[in-house]
LOVO-153898 format. One record per residue (C-alpha): residue number from 1; x negated, y negated, z negated. Coordinates in steps of 0.25 Angstrom, whole numbers, always signed. Layout:
REM residues N
NUM;X;Y;Z
...
This chain:
REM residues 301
1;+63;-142;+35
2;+51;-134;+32
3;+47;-123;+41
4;+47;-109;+32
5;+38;-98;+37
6;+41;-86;+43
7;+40;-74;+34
8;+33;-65;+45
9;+23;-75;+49
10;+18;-76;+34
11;+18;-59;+33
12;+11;-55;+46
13;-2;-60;+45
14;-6;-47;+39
15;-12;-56;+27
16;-10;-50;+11
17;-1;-58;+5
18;+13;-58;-4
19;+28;-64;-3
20;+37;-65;-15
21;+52;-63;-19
22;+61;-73;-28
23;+75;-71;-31
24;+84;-83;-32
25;+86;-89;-45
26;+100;-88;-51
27;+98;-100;-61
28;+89;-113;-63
29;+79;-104;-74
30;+77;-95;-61
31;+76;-105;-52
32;+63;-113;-59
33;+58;-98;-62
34;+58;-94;-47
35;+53;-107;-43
36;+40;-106;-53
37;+37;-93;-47
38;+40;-98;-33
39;+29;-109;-35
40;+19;-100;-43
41;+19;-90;-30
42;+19;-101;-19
43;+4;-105;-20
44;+1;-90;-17
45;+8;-91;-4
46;+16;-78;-3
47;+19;-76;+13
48;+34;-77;+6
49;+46;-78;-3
50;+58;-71;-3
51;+71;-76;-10
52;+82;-64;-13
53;+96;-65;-13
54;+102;-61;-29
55;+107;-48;-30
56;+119;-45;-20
57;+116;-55;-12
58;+119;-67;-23
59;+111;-80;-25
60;+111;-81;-10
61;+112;-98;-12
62;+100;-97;-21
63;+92;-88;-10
64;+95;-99;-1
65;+90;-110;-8
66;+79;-105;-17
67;+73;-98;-3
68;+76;-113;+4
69;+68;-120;-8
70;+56;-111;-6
71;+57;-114;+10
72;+57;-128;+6
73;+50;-131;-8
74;+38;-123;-6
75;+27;-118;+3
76;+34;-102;+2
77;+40;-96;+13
78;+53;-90;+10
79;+61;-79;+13
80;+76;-78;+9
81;+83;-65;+6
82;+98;-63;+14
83;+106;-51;+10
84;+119;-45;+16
85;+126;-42;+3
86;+139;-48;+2
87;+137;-58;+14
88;+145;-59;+26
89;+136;-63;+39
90;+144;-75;+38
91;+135;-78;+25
92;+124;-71;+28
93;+123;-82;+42
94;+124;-92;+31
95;+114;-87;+22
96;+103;-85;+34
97;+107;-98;+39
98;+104;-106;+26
99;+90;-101;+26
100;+88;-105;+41
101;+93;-118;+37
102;+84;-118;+24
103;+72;-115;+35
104;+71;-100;+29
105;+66;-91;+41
106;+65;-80;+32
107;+76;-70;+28
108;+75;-57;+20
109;+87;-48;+24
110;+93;-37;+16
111;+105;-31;+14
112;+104;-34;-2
113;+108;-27;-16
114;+122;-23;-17
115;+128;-34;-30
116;+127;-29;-42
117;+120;-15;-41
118;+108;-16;-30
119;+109;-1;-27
120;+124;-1;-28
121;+133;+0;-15
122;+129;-9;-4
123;+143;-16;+2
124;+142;-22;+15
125;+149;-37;+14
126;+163;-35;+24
127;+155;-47;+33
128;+141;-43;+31
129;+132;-35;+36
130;+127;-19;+31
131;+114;-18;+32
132;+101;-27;+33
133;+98;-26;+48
134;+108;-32;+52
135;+105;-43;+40
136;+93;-45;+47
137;+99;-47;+63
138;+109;-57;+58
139;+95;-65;+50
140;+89;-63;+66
141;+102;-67;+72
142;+102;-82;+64
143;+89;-86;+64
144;+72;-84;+68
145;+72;-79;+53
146;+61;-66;+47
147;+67;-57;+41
148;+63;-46;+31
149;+70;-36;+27
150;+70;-24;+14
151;+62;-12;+15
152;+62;-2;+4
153;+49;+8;+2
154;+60;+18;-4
155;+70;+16;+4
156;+82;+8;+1
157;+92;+14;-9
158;+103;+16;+0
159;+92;+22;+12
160;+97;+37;+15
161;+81;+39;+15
162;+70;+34;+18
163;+71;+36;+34
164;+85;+27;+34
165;+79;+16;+25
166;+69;+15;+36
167;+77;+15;+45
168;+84;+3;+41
169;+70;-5;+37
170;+68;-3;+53
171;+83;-7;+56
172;+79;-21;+49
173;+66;-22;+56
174;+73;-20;+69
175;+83;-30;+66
176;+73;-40;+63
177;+67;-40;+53
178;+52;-45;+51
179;+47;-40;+38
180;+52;-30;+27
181;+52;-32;+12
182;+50;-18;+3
183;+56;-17;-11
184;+48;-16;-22
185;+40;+0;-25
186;+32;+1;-36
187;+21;+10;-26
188;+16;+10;-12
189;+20;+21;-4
190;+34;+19;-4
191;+31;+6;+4
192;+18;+11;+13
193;+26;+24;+16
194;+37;+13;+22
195;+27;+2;+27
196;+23;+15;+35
197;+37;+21;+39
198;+38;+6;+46
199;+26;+6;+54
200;+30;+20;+59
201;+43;+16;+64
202;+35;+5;+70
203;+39;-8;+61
204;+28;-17;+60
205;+35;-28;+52
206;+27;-31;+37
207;+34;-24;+27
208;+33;-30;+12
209;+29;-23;+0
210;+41;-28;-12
211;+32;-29;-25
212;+38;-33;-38
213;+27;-35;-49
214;+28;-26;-60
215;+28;-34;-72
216;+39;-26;-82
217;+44;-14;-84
218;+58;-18;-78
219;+51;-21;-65
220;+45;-9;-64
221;+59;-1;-66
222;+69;-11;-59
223;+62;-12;-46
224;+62;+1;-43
225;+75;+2;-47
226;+80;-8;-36
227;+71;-6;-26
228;+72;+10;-24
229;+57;+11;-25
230;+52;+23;-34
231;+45;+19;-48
232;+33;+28;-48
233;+31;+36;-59
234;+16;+34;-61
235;+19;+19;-59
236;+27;+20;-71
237;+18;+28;-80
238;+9;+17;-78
239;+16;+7;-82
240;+22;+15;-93
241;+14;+11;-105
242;+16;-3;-102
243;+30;-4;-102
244;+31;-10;-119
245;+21;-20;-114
246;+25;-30;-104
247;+13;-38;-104
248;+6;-24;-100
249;+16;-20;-93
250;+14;-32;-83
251;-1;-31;-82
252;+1;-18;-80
253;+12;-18;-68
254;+6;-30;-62
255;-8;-19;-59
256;+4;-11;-53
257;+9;-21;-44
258;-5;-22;-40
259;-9;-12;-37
260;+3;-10;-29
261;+2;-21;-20
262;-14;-18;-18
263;-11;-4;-14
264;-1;-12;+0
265;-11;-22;+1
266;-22;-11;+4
267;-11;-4;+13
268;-9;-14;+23
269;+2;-22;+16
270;-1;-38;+17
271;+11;-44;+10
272;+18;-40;-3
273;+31;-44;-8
274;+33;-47;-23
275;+48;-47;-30
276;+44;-59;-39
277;+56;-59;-47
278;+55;-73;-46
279;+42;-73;-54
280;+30;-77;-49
281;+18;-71;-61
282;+17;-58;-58
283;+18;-60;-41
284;+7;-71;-43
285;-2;-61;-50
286;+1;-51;-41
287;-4;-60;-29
288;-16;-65;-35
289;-20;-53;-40
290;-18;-46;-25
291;-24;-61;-18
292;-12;-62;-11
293;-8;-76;-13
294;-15;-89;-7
295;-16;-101;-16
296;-13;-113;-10
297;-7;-127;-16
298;+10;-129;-15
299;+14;-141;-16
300;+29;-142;-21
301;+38;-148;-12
């Protein structure tokens, strides 16, 4: 079996560099789709790749198996998503112990969207457990996994405030965790103000900026939207006069993104998350464009 990397080992080196986000595929037309994009990002080495569950915790079979491909079909290092919604830690021991046994040490916990309506009512499974501290022990308990968790520059949309959302970043890192993962924001100070919050509670673990490219206008809307992050006004007067012409609509958010992921660069942050949506263009761009990526030959397996 082929020994996968730990995510911390690849992230601690202080080093600028990127990681990248897939969702599995639901069909065969999905599956060759994710798998070009996967091929066109590996040469650039990202320190990572995550693999989500579906919405509600669904596709959790195809999680498995697209993350186990990637720990064995390419030169990637993989990190697979695990989620308390509707599992029972009967399930949830079998999930972990599938990626142990794929030789996956890396494991991202989080409680997950509710089915159906991501900000609708979360419903804790009769068998499962509440909150993703506890998600992240039973990860510790099974096996020398490295965990990340969520964080959320905003706060997280069922956080009282910003002082209780926190609060429960901290509970997770205290549990285990080794590295965080921020939703995606659309401008810097959400996430500098909490990269700062962290340090002043003294947490030291790398806390990852979550970046989607904007290339259309529905990005620019639905993220926010799911994410609780603000859209800015003057972000949106921007790209206002754009919004009839995708082509310049593109360009035009990809200088956004830009100069976005410039500004944590020159702030200290070494490693930037992109939400790829299982695409791999505007990531690539955005990489060489930042000379983030390493270009190195791949040899298919």
């Amino acid at each position: 079996m082929k020994v996968t990397q730990r995510i911390d080992d690849r992230i601690g080196s202080g080093s600028p560099g990127f990681s990248v986000e897939f969702f599995p595929p639901k069909d065969a037309a999905g599956e060759a789709e994710l798998w070009r994009a996967i091929r066109r990002l590996e040469p650039l080495d990202p320190a990572f790749v995550s693999v989500t569950y579906g919405a509600g915790g669904s596709n959790r079979d195809r999680t498995i198996r697209t993350t186990a491909r990637i720990a064995t079909d390419t030169t990637l290092v993989p990190m697979a998503h695990l989620t308390a919604v509707s599992h029972s830690v009967a399930e949830l021991r079998h999930v972990i112990g599938s990626y142990a046994a794929a030789g996956i040490p890396n494991v991202l916990a989080v409680r997950g969207d509710p089915p159906g309506d991501p900000l609708g009512e979360w419903v804790r499974h009769p068998e499962g457990v509440t909150y993703a501290d506890e998600l992240v022990r039973l990860v510790r308990k099974l096996g020398d996994f490295c965990v990340g968790v969520a964080a959320f520059p905003y706060g997280h949309p069922r956080s009282a405030d910003l002082d209780a959302d926190l609060a429960m970043l901290l509970a997770k890192m205290r549990a285990g965790a080794d590295f965080a993962i921020s939703q995606l924001f659309l401008e810097p100070e959400g996430f500098l103000r909490l990269r700062d919050r962290l340090a002043a509670a003294g947490c030291d673990a790398p806390l990852l900026p979550g970046i989607m490219p904007l290339t259309t206008v529905r990005t620019l809307h639905r993220g926010p939207e799911l994410s609780g992050a603000p859209l800015p006004p003057g972000l949106v007067e921007r790209l206002e006069p754009y919004t009839g012409d995708p082509a310049s609509f593109r360009a035009a958010g990809m200088d956004v993104t830009a100069e976005l992921c410039e500004r944590l660069l020159a702030e200290g942050v070494s490693v930037l998350h992109f939400y790829t949506l299982n695409r791999s263009v505007a990531t690539s761009e955005l990489v060489d464009r930042l000379g983030l990526g390493a270009r190195r030959a791949v040899g298919v397996r």
